[in-house]
C-alpha positions in Angstrom: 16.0 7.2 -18.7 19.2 6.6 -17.7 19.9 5.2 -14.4 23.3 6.0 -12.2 24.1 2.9 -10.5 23.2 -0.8 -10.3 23.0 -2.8 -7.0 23.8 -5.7 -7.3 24.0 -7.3 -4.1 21.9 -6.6 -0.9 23.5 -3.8 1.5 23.8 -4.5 4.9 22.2 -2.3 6.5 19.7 -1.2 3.3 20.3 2.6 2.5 16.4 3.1 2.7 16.9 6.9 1.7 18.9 5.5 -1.7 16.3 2.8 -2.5 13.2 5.4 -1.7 15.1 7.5 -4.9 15.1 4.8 -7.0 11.2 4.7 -6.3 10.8 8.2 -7.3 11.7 7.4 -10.8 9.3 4.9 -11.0 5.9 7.3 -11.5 7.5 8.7 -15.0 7.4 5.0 -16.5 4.2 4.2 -15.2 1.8 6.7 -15.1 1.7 7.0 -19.1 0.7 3.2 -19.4 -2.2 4.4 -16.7 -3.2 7.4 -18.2 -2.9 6.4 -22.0 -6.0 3.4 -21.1 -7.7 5.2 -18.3 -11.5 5.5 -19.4 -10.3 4.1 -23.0 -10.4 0.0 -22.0 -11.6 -2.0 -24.7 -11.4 -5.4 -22.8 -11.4 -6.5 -19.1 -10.7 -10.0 -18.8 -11.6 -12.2 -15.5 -8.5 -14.0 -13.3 -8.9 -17.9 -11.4 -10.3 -15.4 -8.6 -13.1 -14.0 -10.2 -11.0 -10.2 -9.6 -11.0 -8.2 -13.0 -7.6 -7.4 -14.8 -7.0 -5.2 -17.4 -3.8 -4.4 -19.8 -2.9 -1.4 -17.9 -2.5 -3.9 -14.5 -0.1 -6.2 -16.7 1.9 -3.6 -18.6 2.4 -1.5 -15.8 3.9 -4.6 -13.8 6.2 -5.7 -16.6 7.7 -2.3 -16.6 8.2 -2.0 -13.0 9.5 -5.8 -12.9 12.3 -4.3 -16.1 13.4 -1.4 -14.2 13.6 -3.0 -10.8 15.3 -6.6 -12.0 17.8 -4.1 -14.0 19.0 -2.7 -10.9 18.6 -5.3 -8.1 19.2 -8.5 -10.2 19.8 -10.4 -6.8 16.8 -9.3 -5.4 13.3 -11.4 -5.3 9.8 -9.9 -6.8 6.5 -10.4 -6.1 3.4 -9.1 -7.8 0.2 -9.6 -8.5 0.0 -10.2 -11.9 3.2 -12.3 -12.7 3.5 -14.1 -9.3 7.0 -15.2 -7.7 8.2 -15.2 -3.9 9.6 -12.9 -1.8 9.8 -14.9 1.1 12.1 -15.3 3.5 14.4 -13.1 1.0 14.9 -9.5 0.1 12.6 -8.5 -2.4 10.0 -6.5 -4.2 6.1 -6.8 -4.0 4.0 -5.2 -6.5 0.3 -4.2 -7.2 0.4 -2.5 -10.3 -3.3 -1.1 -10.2 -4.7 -1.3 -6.7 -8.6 -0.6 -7.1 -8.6 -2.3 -10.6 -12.7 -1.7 -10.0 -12.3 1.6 -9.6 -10.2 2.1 -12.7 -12.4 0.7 -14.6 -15.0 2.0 -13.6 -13.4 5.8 -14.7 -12.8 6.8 -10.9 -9.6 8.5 -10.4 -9.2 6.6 -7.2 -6.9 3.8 -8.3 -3.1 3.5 -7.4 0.2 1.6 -8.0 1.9 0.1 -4.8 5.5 -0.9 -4.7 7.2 -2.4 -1.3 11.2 -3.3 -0.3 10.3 -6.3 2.3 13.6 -7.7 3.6 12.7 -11.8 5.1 9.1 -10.7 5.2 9.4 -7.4 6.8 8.0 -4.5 4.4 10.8 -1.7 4.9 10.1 0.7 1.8 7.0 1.4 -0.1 5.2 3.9 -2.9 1.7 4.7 -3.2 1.2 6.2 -6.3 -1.9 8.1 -7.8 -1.6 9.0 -11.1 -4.6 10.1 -11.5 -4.6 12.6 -8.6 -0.5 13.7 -8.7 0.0 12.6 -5.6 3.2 10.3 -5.0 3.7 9.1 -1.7 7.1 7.8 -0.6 8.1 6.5 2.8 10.7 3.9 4.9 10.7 2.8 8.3 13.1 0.5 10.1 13.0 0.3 14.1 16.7 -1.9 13.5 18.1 1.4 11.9 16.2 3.8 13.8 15.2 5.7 10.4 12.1 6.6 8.9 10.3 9.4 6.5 7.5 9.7 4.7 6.5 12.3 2.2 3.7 13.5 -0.6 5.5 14.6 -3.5 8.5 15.3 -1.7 6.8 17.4 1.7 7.2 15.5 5.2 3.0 14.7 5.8 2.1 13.0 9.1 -1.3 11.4 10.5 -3.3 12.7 12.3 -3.8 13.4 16.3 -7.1 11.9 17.5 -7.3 10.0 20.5 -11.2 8.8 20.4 -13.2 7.0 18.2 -16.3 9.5 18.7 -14.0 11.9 17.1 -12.8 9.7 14.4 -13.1 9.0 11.0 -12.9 5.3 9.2 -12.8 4.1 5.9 -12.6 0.8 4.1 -12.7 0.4 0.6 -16.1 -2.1 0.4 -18.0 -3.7 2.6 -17.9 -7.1 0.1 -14.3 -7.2 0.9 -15.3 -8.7 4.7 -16.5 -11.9 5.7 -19.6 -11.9 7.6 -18.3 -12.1 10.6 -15.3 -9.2 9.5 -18.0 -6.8 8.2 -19.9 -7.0 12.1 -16.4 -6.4 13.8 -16.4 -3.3 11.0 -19.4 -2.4 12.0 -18.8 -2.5 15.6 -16.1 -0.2 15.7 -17.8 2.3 12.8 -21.0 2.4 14.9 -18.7 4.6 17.3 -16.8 6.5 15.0 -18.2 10.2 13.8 -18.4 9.1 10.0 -17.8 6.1 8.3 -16.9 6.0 4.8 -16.9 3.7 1.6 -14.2 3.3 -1.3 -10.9 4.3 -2.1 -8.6 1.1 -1.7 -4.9 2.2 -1.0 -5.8 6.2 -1.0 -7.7 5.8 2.3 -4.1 4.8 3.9 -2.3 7.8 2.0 -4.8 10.0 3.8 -4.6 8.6 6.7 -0.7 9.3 6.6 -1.1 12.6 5.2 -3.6 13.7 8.6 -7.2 13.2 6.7 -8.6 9.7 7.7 -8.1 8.5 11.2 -9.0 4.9 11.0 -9.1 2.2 8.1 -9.9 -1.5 9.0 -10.0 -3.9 6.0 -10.1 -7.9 5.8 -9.1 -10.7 3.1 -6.4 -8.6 1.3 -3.1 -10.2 -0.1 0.4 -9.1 0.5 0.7 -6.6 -2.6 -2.7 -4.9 -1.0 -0.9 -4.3 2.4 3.4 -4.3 1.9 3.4 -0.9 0.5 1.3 0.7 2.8 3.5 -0.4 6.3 6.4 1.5 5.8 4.3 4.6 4.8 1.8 4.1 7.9 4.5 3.9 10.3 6.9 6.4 9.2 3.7 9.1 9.8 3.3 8.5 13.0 0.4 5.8 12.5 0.0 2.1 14.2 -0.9 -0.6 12.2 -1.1 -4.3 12.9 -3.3 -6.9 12.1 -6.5 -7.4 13.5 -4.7 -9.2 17.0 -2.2 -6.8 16.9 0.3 -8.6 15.5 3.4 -6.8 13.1 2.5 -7.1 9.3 4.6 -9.3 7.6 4.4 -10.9 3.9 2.9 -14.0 5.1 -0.6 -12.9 7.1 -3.3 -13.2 7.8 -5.2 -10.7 5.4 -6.3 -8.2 7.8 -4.8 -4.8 8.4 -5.8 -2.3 11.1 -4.6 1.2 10.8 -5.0 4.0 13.5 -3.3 7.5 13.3 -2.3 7.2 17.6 -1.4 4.4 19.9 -4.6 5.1 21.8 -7.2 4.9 18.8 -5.9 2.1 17.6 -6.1 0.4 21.2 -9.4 0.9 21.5 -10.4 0.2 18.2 -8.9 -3.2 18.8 -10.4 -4.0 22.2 -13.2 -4.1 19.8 -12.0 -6.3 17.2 
């Protein structure tokens, strides 16, 4: 694949709308290296953390990390796999297989998460699920006064509910809390109308696209969280973390995302 046009230096202001194209050329180059060792692993190996990673997670970061330093050789990258810093700098942050459980476990609910952060602020970011054919793309910058989001290329927005009795909240397991985390989950699910388990970064995509209402999650890194801002936002969704503070690259590891201003209040008068 052939692409138009390098950039070399930052632009000031970032053309968000050119940068979320570049993005969309992304899911050809990465979804094959998904596909061709979905449900045909041979080896899962074990990282310092104890998390599994497979080849797919590494492969699918070294491609992204080719295209991306091709075209943005000034710019900083992140990722989970091959480490670096994006801080305090413009830059990319990368999880090539979010829910690298689920994937390996044969469940179709893993993704690949790609984010623009600009001196720690996540601007841009992908959710991709190859699995499913769904390619979420959005931007949001309050400076600019621009934002977008869309599922393979249609305009999708969260959802309207104002109350938690009305609601519905995910979060991807409850191991992922702390103790203490899991009773403020608890807390808040206990007044929600359903409460459901699994799905890592596709319980954000469908609370963008209008289908979940709230997620609440704890102990998560950067490349769990960048991508998913910009897409949150842009839908019409609030998410901070869990004292309602912006979500930045350097954090605190928990993210609380409501599709109104009001659910989200009142979810965090919980927290």
């Amino acid at each position: 694949m052939k692409w138009k046009r390098k950039i070399t230096q930052p632009l000031e202001p970032l053309n968000l709308e050119q940068l979320a194209g570049v993005l969309e050329r992304l899911p050809p180059l990465t979804r094959p290296i998904a596909n061709k060792y979905f449900r045909n692993l041979t080896r899962v190996d074990t990282k310092p953390d104890s998390s599994p990673v497979t080849i797919a997670d590494k492969l699918i970061e070294k491609k992204i990390r080719e295209v991306l330093k091709s075209e943005f050789p000034s710019y900083a990258i992140f990722g989970e796999e091959y480490g670096g810093s994006i801080e305090g700098q413009i830059g990319w942050c990368i999880d090539p297989i979010d829910g690298t459980r689920a994937f390996i476990a044969g469940k179709p609910i893993f993704g690949t998460l790609v984010a623009l952060c600009n001196d720690g602020l996540p601007l841009l970011g992908l959710i991709d699920m190859p699995c499913l054919d769904e390619l979420y793309i959005g931007y949001f910058d309050v400076k600019q006064n621009i934002s977008c989001v869309t599922l393979n290329g249609n305009t999708i927005s969260a959802s309207k509910k104002f109350e938690l009795s009305n609601a519905l909240i995910a979060t991807s397991s409850p191991a992922a809390f702390t103790s203490k985390g899991l009773q403020k989950f608890q807390k808040i699910s206990e007044k929600c109308r359903d409460t459901y388990f699994g799905g890592d970064c596709h319980n954000y995509a469908l609370l963008a696209s209008g289908h979940l209402d709230i997620v609440i999650e704890h102990k998560l890194a950067p490349y769990d969280m960048m991508a998913l801002v910009p897409i949150l936002l842009a839908s019409g969704a609030v998410v901070t973390d869990w004292s309602g503070q912006q979500i930045k690259t350097c954090n605190s590891g928990e993210i609380l995302a409501a599709s109104t201003l009001e659910l989200h209040a009142e979810a965090l008068a919980l927290l």
